[in-house]
N, C-alpha and C positions, 0 to 999 in steps of 0.2 A: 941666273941669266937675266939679261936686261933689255927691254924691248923698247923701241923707239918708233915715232913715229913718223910718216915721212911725207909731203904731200909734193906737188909738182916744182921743182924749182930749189926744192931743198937740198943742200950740200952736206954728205954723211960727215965731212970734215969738221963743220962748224954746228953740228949736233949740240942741242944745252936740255938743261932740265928742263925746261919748257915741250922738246920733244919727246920727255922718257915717258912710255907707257907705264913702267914700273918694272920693279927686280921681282924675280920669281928667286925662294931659296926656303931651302929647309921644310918643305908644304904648302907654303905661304907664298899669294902675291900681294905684294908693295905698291898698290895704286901711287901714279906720279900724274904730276902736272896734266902730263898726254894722254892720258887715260880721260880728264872732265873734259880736255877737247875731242875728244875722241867723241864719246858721251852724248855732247852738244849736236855734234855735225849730225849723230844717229837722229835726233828728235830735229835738228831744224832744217841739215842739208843735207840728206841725205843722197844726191844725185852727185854730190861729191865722191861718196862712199869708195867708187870704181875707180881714182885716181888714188886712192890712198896705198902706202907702200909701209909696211911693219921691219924693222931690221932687227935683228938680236946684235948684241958685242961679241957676236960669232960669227958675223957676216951674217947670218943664214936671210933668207927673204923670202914674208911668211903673206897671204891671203889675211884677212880679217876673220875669215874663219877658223883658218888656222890658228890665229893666234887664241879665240877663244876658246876652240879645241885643248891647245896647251893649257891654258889656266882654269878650265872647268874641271880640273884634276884637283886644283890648290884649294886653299881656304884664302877667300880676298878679303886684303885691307885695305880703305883708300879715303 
């Protein structure tokens, strides 16, 4: 599964690696691009935190917590 990240203004249509949080597959998650922004925002903006939106390429529409929920199951690479 593949998570993205989404911040105000962003269009699910025009998604790039630059938004991918990374693939979760086989026990493993695949840190991507959107994962060190992700990262970032924690340590310098974090007042941003609240507008952030996570999507899978299943639609689904996950909390920040959520999505660390789902991958604290995995073994991360990134």
């Amino acid at each position: 599964m593949q998570y993205y990240l989404l911040m105000p203004g962003d269009r699910e249509s025009e998604l790039s690696d630059a938004n991918l949080l990374g693939d979760a597959s086989f026990g493993t998650f695949w840190g991507g691009s959107g994962l060190k922004v992700l990262m970032s925002m924690v340590d310098k903006q974090p007042e941003v935190l609240p507008n952030v939106i996570i999507k899978t390429d299943t639609n689904k529409t996950l909390t920040i917590d959520q999505f660390l929920t789902d991958i604290s199951k995995l073994k991360i690479h990134y």
